[in-house]
Each structure stands twice: as C-alpha cells, then as structure tokens.
C-alpha positions as CSV (number, residue, x, y, z in Angstrom):
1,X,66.7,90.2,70.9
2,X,70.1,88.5,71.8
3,X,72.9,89.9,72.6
4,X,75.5,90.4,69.5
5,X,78.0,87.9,69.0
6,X,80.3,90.8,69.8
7,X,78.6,91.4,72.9
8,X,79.4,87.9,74.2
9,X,82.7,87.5,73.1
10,X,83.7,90.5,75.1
11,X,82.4,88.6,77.7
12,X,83.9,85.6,77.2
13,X,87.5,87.8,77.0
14,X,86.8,89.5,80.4
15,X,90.1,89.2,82.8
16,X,89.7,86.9,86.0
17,X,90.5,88.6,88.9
18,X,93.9,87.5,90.6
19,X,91.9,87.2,94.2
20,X,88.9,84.9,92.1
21,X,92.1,82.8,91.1
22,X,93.3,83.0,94.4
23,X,90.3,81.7,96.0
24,X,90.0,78.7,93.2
25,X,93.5,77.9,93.5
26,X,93.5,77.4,97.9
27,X,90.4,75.7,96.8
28,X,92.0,73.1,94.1
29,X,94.9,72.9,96.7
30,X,93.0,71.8,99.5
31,X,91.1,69.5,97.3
32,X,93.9,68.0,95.8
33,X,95.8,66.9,99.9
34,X,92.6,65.1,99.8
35,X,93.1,62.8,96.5
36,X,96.7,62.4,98.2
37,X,95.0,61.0,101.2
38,X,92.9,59.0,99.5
39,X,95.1,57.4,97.3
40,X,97.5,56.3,100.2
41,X,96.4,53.2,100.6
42,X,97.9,52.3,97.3
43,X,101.6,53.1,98.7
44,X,101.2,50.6,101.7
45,X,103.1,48.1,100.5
46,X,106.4,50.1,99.3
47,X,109.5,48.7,101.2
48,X,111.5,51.0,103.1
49,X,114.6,50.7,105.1
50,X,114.6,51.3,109.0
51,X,114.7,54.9,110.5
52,X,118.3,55.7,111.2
53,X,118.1,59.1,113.1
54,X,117.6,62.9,112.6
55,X,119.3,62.9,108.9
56,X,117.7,59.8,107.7
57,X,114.8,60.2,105.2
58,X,112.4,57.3,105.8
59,X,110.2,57.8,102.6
60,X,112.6,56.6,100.1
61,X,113.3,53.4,98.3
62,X,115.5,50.5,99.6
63,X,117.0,50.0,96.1
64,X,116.3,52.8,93.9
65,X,115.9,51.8,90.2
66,X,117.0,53.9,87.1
67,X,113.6,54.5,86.3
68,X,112.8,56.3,89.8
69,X,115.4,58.0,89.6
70,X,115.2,59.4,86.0
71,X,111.7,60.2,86.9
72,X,112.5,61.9,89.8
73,X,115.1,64.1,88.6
74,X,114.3,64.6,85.0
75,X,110.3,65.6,86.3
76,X,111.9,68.6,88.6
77,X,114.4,69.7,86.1
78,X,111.7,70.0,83.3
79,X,109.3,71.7,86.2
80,X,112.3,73.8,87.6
81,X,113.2,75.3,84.3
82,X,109.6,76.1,83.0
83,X,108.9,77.8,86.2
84,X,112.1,80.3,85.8
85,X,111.3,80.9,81.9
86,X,107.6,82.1,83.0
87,X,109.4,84.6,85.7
88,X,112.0,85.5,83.9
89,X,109.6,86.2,80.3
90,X,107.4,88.0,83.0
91,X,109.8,90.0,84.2
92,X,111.2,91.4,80.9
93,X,107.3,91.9,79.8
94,X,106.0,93.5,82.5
95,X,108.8,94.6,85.0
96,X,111.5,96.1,82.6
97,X,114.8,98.1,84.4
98,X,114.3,101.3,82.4
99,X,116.3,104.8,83.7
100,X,112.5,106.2,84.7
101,X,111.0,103.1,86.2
102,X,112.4,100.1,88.1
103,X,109.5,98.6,89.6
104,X,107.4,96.5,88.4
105,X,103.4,97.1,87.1
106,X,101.2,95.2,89.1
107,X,97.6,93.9,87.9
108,X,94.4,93.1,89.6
109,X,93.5,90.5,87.0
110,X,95.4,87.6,85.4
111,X,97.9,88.0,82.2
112,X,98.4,85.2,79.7
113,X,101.9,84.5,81.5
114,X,100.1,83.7,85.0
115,X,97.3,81.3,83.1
116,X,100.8,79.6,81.7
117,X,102.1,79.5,85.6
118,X,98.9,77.9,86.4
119,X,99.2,75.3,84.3
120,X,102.7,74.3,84.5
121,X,102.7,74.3,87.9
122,X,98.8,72.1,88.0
123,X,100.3,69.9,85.0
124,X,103.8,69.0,87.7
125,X,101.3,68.6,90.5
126,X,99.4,66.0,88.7
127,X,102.5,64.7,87.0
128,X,104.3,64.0,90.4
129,X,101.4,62.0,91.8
130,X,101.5,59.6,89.1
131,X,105.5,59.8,89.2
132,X,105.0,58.5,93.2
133,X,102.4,55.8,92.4
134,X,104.2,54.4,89.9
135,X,108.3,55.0,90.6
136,X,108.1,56.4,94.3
137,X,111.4,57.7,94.9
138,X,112.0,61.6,95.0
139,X,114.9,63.3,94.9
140,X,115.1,61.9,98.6
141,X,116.9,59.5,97.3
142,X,120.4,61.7,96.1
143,X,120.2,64.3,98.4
144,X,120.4,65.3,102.1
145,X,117.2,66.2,104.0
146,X,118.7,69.4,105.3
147,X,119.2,70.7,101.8
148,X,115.2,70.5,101.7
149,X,114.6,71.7,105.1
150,X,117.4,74.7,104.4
151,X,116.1,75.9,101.2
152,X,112.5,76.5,103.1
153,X,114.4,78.2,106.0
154,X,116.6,80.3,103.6
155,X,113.3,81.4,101.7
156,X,111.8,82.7,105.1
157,X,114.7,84.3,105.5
158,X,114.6,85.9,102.7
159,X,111.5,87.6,103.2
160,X,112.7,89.0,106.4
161,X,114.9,90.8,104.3
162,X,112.8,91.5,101.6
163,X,110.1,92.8,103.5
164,X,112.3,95.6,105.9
165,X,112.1,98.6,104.2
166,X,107.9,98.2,104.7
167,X,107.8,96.6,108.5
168,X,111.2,96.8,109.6
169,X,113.0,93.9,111.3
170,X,112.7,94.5,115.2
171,X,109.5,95.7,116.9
172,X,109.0,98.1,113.3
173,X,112.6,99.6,113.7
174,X,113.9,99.1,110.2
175,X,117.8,98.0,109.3
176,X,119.3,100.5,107.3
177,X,120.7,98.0,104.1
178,X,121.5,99.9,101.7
179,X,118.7,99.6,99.2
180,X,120.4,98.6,96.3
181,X,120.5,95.5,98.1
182,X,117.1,95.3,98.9
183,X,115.8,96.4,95.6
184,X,117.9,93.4,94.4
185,X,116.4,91.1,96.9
186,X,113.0,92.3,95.7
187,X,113.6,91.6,92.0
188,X,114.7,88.4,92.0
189,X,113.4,86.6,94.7
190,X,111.5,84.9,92.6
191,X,114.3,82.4,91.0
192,X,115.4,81.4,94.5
193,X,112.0,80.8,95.9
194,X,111.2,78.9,92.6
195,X,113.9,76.9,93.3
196,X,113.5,76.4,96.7
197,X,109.6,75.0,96.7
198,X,110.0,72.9,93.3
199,X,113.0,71.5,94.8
200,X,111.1,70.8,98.6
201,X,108.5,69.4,96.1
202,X,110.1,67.0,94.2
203,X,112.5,66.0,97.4
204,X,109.0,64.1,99.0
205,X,107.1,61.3,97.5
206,X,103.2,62.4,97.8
207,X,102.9,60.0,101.0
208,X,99.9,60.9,103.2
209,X,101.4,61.0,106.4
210,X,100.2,63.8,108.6
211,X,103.8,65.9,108.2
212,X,103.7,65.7,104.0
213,X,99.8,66.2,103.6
214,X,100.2,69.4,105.7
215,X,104.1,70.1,103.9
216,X,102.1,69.5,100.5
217,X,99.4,71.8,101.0
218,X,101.6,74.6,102.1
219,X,103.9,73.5,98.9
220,X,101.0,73.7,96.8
221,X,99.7,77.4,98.1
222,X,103.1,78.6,97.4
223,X,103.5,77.3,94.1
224,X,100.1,79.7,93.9
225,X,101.6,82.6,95.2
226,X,104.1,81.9,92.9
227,X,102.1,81.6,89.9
228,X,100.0,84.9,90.6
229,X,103.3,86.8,90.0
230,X,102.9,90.6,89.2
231,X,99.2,90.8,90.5
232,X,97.8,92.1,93.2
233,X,97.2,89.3,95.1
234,X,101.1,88.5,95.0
235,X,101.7,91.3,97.2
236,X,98.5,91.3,99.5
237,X,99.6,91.6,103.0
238,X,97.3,89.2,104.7
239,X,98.1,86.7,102.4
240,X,101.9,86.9,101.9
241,X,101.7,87.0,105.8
242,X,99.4,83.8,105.9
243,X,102.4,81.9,104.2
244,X,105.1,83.1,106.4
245,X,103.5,82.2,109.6
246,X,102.0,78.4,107.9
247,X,105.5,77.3,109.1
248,X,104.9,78.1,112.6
249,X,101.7,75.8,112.2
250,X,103.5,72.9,110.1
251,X,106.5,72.9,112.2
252,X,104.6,72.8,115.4
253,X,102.0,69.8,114.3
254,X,104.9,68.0,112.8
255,X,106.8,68.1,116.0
256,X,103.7,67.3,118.0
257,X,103.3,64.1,115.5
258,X,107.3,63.1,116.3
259,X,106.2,62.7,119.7
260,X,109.8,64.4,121.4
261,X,108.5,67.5,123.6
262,X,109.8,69.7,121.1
263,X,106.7,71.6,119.9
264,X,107.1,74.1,122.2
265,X,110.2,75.2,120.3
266,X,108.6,75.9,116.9
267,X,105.7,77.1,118.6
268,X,107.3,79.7,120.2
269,X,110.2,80.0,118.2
270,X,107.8,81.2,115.2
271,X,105.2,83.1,117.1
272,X,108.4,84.9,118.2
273,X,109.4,86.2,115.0
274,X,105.5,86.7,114.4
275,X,105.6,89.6,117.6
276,X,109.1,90.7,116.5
277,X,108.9,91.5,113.1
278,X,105.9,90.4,111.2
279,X,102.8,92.0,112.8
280,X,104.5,95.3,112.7
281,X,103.5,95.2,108.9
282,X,99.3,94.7,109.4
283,X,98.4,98.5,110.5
284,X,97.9,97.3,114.1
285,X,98.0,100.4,116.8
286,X,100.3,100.1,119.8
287,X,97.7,99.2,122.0
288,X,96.6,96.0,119.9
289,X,100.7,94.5,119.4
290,X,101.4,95.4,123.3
291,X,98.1,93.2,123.8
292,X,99.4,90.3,121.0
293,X,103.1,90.8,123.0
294,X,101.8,90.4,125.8
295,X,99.6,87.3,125.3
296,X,102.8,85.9,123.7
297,X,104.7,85.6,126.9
298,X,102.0,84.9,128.7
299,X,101.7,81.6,126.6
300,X,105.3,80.8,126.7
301,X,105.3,81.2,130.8
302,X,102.2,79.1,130.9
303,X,103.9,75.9,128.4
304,X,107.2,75.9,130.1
305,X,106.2,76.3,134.1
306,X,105.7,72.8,134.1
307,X,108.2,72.0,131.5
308,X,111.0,73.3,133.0
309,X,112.4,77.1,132.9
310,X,115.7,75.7,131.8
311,X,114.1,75.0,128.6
312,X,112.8,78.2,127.9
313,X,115.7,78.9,126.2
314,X,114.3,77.2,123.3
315,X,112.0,80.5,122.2
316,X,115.0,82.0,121.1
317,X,116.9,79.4,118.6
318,X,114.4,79.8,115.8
319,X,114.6,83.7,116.2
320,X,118.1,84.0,116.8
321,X,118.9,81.6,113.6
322,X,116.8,83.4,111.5
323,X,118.2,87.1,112.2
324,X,121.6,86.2,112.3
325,X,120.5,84.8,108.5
326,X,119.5,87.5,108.0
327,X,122.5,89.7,107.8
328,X,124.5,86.7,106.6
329,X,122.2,86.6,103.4
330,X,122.3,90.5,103.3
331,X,126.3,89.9,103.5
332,X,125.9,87.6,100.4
333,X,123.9,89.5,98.6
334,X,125.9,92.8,98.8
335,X,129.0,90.8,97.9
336,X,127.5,89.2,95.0
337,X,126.5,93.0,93.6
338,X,129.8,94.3,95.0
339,X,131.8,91.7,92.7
340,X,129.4,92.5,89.4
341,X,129.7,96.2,90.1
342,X,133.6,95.3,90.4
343,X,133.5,92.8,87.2
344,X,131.3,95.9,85.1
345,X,134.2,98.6,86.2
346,X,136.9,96.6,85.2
347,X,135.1,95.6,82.1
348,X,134.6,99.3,81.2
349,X,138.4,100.5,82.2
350,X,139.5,98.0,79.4
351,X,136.6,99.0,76.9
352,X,138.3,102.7,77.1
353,X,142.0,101.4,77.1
C-alpha cells in the first residue's frame, strides 16, 4: 500500500540542513560568476572615461543618466533595508536579551526567516544583473572607491575583534577587552556587515573582468553566510575562516592582474595575519603552526631575495593596519556603549527626580 498522505507531507515539511543549503548556495554562486562571464560581451560597447589614477573608478558611466542612477541607488536601498529587517526580526525571534540567556539558539537546519534571506538576497542578485545590462552605473558613480574598499577592510577587522575571546589576537594570546564590548561586537555584527557587502555590491556594475568576477563570487558567498544567520553553518570554523582568508586570494590575483609588483604585499601581508592570528582557532598542535610559521617565512625570504630586502617591509602594512584597527574599532565601540550607558544613567537620575 502507499504511504498515507500524512506520511508524505511530513516528508515534504522535513527541515533542509543549513550545510545542504550551504553546499547549494557556493554551488548557485559559482554558477551564477559564470552567467556574469558570459554575458560580458553584451557590455562591450559602454563608454567609459580614461583611467585617472589610484582613486579613479574606471567602470562607471561618462554621463550618468537619472535612470542609472535611480536604479542604482533606489535597488541597494530596497536590498539594504530588507536585509536588516530579516536580522533584526531574527534576532528578536530567536536571539532574545533575556536576564537568563543572552546568546543566541543556533539550528542545524533552516528557519522560515533564512528561506526569506535566501530569497531576498537571490531576488537582488538577479535584479542587479539586469540593473547593469540595462542602466550600468553603480553606486560608483556618487561615491569614492575607498568607501568600498574600507567597508571590506573594516568588516575583516571586525572579525578580528569578534573572534578574540575564541583564538586570541597574537600567536593565541588573547586581548583582554572587556567583554561587554565583545559580546556587543558579537550581537550586532550583522547590521555592519550587511551594510558593508550590499553596499561593495551595488558600488560595481556586474562587469567580468578578472578583479569583479573573483570580487563577485566572494560578494555572493558572503551574502550566504549572511543569509544562513543563526545556523550552524554560520558559525562553522572552516568556513567562516575560508571567507576571511578569500581576501588574501582576491587581493593577490587582483594585484597580479594590475601588473605593478605589488602582489607580494597582499600575499604576504594576509598570510601574515593568517599565522598571527587566524590559524590559532583550527585545533592545530604546536608542532603543525611552527611548521605553517615556518613555511611562511620561508616563502617571504624566497619572493623578496630577488626583489629586494628593502621591500620586505611590505609584509607588515597589511598586519600592522589591521591591528592597529583593531583597537581603534574596540575604542569606538566601547565609547559608543560608554555614551548609552551614560545617556540610560542620566535618563534614570531624572525618572527618580
């Protein structure tokens, strides 16, 4: 006999695992830099004006009309405020402050709220493909290139921070922030990042050039992570760890297309933080991160022999940027809860008075 109609709509209702839609979604991503490729030849012909140095943007239009622009900026705002909604409705679902519990529940399978996450965030994708075939312009257009590039920065910053109190920030020796301020860090990280990769998103038309079909790709995988909030796959070591260190392969191909010498930089510059901080969060022994260490510097000694050891300085700007930016955003951070702590005192004194 066949199965009961009860039977086969529990099967129908079974949860997706978060790692399943993990593995679709890297899947779809990858798939999707492809269609961007393919459809490049289509964007040939748009006009743009010469390069004019480090903070010129060369993918832009010579004379932007009101329609690009409208598109462009009305597209991320709609995008950019359905993206915080979903956290924040997440986050008063499933991650209440309560006096007995603070943080939040996460699930092996998908919720309703991620399913909306997906889509939103696959219905922009689409949506800003069509946006570039048809009006081009991003928000490019209005805004400086280093507010892109800085928001990314910022973000990796921010999971220097974030991450401390599990891997510490120097060879495993942890900071000791206070961990009010890390707890805040933790709970809403997930407006600023929102912010920072819809933003980097809708700054770049959906060209195909080698540095945005590796850009979009790691935009897209990051808009997954994103989506697969409160799950366990948003907090899965190996893969939070694969997006951090992507940048140290996007900003090393991307300076090796530019043709300058300056690979080297990013190269090392991000493996460094890679042996400072972020293998000391993987389980590794002693033995194995003296061996990674030491393969490190052997690499660096072997690149700039015949470069020059006067540029060997260069392994340090990324890391010394980066943890200096580190304090600076743990500075802003405690200031900003310092002033509401202040604001909430004061507010009380006056409620007794």
């Amino acid at each position: 006999m066949g199965r009961s109609a009860g039977e086969k709509a529990g099967r129908e209702r079974a949860p997706v695992s978060a790692y399943r839609a993990l593995a679709v979604g890297t899947a779809a991503s990858l798939a999707f830099t492809g269609l961007i490729w393919l459809l490049a030849g289509r964007l040939a012909d748009v006009p743009h004006a010469a390069d004019a140095g480090a903070s010129w943007y060369y993918w832009k239009l010579i004379e932007p009309t009101a329609a690009s622009r409208l598109t462009a900026w009305g597209f991320y705002l709609l995008h950019q405020v359905s993206f915080w909604a979903l956290i924040a409705y997440a986050q008063f679902k499933y991650a209440p402050r309560t006096a007995g519990r603070s943080r939040p529940r996460y699930s092996k399978s998908l919720r309703s709220v991620n399913y909306l996450a997906l889509g939103v965030n696959g219905f922009f994708i689409v949506l800003h493909l069509v946006q570039t075939h048809l009006w081009y312009d991003g928000l490019a257009q209005d805004v400086s290139i280093w507010s892109a590039l800085g928001s990314v920065v910022v973000m990796l910053v921010w999971v220097l921070l974030m991450e401390n109190p599990r891997r510490g920030l120097f060879f495993g020796k942890k900071v000791g922030f206070p961990r009010r301020l890390t707890d805040a860090a933790r709970r809403y990280h997930g407006y600023y990042f929102a912010w920072a990769i819809v933003y980097t998103f809708w700054y770049h038309p959906m060209e195909a050039t080698s540095g945005h079909l590796i850009g979009f790709l790691y935009i897209f995988l990051l808009l997954l992570q994103g989506s697969l909030f409160l799950t366990r796959a948003h907090v899965n070591r190996w893969w939070t760890l694969a997006l951090e260190v992507a940048v140290l392969a996007h900003g090393t191909l991307v300076a090796i297309n530019q043709g300058e010498g300056m690979w080297p930089m990013f190269a090392f510059g991000f493996g460094g933080i890679f042996v400072i901080t972020q293998m000391h969060g993987l389980g590794w022994s002693r033995p194995v991160r003296a061996l990674v260490l030491a393969a490190y510097v052997a690499g660096a000694l072997a690149v700039y022999a015949p470069l020059g050891w006067g540029r060997l300085n260069e392994v340090l700007r990324i890391p010394l940027i980066d943890y200096a930016a580190v304090f600076a955003l743990a500075a802003i951070i405690g200031g900003i809860l310092g002033l509401i702590h202040l604001l909430r005192g004061t507010r009380k004194e006056a409620e007794i008075r």
